[in-house]
VEXLO-230331 format. One record per atom (N, C-alpha, C): y, z, x; residue in one letter. Coordinates in steps of 0.05 Angstrom, whole numbers, plus 5000, padded with zeros to 4 digits. Layout:
REM residues N
YZXA
...
This chain:
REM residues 269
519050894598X
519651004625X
521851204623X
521651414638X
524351574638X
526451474643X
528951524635X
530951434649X
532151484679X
530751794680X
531851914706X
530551654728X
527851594722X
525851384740X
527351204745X
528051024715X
529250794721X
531850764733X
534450964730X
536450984743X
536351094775X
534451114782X
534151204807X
532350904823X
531850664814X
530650474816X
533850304817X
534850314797X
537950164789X
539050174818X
538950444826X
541650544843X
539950504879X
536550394884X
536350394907X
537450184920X
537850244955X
538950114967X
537349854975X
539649624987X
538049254979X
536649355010X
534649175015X
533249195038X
534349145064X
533449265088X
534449255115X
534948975119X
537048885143X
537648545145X
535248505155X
533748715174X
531148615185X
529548525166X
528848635149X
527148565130X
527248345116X
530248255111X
531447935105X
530747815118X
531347905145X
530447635163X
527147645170X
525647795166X
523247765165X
521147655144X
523047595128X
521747485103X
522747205094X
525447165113X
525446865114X
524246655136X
523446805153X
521646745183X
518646655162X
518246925141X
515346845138X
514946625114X
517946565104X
517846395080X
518346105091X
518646115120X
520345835136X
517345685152X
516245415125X
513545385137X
513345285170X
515745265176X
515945135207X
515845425227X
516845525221X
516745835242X
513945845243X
514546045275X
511546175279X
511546425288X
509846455315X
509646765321X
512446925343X
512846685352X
515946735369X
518646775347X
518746695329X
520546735315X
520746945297X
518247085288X
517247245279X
517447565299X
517247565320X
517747725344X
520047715346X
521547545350X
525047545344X
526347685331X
525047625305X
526547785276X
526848025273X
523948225289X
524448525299X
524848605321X
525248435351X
525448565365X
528448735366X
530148685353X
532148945350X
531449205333X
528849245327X
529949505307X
527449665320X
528149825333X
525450055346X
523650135330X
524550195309X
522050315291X
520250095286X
521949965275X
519349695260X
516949685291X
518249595311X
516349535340X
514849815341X
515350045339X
514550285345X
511950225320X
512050275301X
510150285282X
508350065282X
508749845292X
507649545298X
505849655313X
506649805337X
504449815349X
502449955358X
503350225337X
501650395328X
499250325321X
499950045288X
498850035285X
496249795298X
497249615313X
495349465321X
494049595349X
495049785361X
492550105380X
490650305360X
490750265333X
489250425314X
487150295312X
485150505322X
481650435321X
481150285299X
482950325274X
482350205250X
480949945242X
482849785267X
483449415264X
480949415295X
480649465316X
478849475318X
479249275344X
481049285350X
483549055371X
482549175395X
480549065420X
479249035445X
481249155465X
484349115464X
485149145483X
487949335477X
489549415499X
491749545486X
493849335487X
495349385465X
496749285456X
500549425461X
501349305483X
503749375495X
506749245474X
506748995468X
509248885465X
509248815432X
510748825420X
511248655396X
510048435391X
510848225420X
509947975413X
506747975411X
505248125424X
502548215421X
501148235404X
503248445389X
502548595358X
502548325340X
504548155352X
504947965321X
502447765328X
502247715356X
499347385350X
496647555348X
497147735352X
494647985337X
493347845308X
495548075296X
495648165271X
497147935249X
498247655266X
498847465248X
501447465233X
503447305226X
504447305206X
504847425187X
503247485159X
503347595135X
502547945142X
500848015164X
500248285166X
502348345176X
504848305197X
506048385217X
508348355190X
509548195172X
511048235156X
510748485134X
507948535124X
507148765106X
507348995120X
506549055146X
506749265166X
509649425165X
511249165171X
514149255174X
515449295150X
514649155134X
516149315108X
515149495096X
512349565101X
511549815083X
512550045103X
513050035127X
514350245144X
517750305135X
519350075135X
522550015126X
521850185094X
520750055076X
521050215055X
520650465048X
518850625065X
518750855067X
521251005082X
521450895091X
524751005116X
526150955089X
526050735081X
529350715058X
529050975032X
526551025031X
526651205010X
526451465022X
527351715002X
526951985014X
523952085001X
522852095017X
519952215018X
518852475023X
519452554999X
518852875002X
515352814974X
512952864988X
510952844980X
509453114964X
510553324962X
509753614965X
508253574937X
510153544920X
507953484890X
504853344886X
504153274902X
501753104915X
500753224925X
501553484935X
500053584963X
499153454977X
502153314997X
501253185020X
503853185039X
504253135061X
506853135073X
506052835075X
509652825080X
509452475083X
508952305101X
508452535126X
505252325141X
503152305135X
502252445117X
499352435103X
499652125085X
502552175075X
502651945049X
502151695065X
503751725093X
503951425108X
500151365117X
499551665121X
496551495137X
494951425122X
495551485090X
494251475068X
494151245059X
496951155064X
497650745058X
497250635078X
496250755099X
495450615121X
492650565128X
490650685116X
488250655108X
486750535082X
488350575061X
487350375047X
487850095062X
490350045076X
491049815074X
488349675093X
487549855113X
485949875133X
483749785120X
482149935100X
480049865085X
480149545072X
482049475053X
482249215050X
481549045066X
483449095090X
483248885111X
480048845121X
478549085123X
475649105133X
474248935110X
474649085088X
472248925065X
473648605066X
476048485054X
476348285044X
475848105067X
475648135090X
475747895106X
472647835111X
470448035111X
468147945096X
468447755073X
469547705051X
469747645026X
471347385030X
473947375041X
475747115031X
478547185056X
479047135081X
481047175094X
483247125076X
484646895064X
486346895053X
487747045031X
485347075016X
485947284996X
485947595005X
484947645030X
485147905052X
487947945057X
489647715075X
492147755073X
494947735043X
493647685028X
495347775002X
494848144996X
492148114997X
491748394984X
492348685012X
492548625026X
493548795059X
495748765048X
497648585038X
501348645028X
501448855013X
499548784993X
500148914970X
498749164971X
496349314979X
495049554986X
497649755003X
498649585026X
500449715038X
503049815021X
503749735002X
506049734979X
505649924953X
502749874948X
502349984925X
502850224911X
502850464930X
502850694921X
506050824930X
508250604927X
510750574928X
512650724919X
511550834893X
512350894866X
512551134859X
510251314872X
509851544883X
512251744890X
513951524907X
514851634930X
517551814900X
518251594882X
520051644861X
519251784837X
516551804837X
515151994813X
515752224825X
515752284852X
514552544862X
517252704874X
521052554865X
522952634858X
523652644844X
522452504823X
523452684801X
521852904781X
519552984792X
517753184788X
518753414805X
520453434823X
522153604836X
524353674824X
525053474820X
528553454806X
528653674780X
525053544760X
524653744739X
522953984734X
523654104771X
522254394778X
519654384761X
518454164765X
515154254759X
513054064781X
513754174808X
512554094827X
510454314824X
509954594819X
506654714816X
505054634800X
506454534778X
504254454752X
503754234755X
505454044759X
504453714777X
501953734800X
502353894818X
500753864846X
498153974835X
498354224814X
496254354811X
493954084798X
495053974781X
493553764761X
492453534777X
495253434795X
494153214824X
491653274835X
491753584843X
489253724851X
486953724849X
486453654830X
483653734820X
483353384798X
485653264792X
483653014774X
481752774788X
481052654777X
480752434787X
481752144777X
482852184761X
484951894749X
488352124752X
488551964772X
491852014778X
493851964764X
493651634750X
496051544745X
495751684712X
493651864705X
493751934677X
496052184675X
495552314702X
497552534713X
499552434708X
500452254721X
503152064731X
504252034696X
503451924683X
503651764659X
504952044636X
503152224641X
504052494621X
506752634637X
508352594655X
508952784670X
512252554672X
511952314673X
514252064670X
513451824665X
512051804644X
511951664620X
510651404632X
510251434662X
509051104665X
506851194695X
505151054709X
503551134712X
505050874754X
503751074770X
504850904805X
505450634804X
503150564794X
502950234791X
505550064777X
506550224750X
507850144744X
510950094750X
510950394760X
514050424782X
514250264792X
511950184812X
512150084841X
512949684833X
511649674809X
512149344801X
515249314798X
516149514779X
519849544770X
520949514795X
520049654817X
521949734842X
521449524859X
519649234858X
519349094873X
520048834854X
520448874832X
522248694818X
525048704818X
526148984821X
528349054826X
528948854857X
528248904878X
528348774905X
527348464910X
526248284887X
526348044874X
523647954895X
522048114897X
518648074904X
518147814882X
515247644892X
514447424878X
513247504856X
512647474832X
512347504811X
508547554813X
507747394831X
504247524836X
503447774851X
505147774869X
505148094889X
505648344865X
508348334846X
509448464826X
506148514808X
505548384797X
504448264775X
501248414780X
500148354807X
497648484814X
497648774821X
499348954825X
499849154826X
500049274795X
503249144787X
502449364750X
500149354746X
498449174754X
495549224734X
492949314744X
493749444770X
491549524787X
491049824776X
492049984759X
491250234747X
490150114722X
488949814711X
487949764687X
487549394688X
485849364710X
485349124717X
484248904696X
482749084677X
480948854654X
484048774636X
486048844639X
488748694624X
489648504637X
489548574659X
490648394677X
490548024672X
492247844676X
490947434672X
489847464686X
487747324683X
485747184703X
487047074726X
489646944729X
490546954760X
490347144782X
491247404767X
491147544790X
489147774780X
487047744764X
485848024757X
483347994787X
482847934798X
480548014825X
482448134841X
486048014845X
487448244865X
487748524850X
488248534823X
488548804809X
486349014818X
483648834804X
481049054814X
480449074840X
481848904862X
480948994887X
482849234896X
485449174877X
487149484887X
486849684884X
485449684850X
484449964831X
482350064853X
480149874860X
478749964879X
478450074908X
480050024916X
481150144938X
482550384938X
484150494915X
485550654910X
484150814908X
481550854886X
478950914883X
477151094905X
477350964926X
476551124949X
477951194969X
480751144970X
482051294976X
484651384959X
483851494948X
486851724932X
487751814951X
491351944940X
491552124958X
490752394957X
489352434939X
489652704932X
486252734947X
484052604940X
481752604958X
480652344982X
482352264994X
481452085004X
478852125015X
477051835016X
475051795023X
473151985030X
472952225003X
471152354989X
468752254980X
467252394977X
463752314969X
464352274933X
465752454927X
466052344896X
468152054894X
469551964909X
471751754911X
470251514922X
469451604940X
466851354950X
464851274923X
464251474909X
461651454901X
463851204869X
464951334869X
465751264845X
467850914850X
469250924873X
470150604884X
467450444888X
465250574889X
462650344896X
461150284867X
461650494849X
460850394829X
462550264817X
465750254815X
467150104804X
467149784813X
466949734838X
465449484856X
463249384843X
461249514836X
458949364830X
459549324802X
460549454781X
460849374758X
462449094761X
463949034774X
465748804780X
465148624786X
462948584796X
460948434808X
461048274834X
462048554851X
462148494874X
458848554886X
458948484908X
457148574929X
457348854941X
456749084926X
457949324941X
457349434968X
454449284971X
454949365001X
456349225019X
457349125018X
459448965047X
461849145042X
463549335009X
465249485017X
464149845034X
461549805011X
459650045033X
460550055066X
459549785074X
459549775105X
462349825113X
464849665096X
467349745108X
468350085108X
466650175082X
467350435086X
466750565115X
463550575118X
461850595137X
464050615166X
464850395167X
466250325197X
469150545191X
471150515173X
472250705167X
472750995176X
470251045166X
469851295172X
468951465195X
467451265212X
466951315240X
468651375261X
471851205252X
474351295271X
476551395253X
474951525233X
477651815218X
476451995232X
């Protein structure tokens, strides 16, 4: 790994108290959805983006959704905790996306649709294992945010974006350009902030899932796959589609049930 990467990982800041206290609400098996509503109702943004996202055609929620407390017996526990921190961590970092060719609302709606997609396919598949992989989809492309400063830093944001541009394996970009590839940042930087060792663990290996233990190699390839059809660089493209559905069926999923989640997807982009 470069050093510039890793010392810029050393030196980020510890997480919002909100985020402390939202992660001890969701680690406290006696808490529920009132206490959970508690833990953010002081910080505007977190509520602001909460309930963005549970009014987004995405999730598919019947009614409008006015209050926090709403958003949280919605969207549950584990989504309403991933929600808020994949929003906090983007605020904590400086997000300048340009090397990507994307501004960093593109980057957010970009993590905000995969995460979307997960949520659609896996709860076909396994709810529980739906809400692990919604944490981690929402997280994943974390890493980015610190590849894509210091690909500034070393004035080769045209030759970066140009290559982003046009590949279709990203993290090969990533890998030639600072020595390690999103996935791998994003594990360091969530080890750094003392994430559980399976959240950490299914991410490094979602750019190379057949390495992955057998504990967590079905969350790896469900992330590679997702990533798959939506890059940032082509999201949910006919070549990105074509190629996340063949990566699905080699895996031995059922590809049409993520077909269909595409399907719905794409009807309210």
């Amino acid at each position: 790994m470069k050093s510039s990467i890793l010392d810029s990982i050393k030196s980020l800041p510890p997480l919002s108290k909100t985020i402390i206290d939202i992660n001890k609400v969701y680690a406290d098996e006696e808490a529920g959805i009132a206490d959970m509503a508690k833990a953010i109702e002081h910080d505007p943004m977190i509520i602001a983006n909460l309930l963005k996202a549970a009014n987004s055609p995405f999730y598919g929620f019947s009614k409008d959704i006015k209050n926090a407390s709403q958003a949280v017996s919605l969207f549950g526990m584990s989504m309403t905790r991933s929600i808020a921190l994949g929003n906090s961590v983007r605020k904590l970092l400086n997000v300048d996306m340009q090397p990507y060719g994307i501004t960093s609302q593109q980057f957010a709606d970009i993590s905000t649709q995969q995460s979307a997609l997960i949520f659609n396919w896996y709860n076909r598949l396994d709810k529980i294992k739906a809400d692990k992989l919604y944490f981690a989809t929402l997280l994943q492309e974390t890493g980015k945010i610190l590849i894509a400063s210091d690909v500034i830093e070393d004035d080769e944001t045209i030759s970066f974006a140009s290559e982003i541009g046009t590949t279709n394996n990203i993290a090969i970009v990533e890998k030639s350009y600072v020595d390690m590839s999103c996935a791998e940042v994003t594990a360091i930087i969530f080890k750094h902030w003392g994430f559980d060792s399976d959240f950490i663990e299914m991410i490094r290996y979602s750019d190379a899932p057949t390495f992955a233990p057998e504990s967590i190699k079905e969350y790896a390839t469900a992330l590679h796959i997702i990533k798959t059809v939506v890059p940032v660089n082509k999201p949910f493209s006919e070549v990105s589609i074509n190629f996340g559905l063949k990566k699905a069926s080699d895996a031995g999923y059922n590809h049409e049930l993520l077909e269909d989640a595409i399907d719905d997807m794409l009807d309210v982009l």
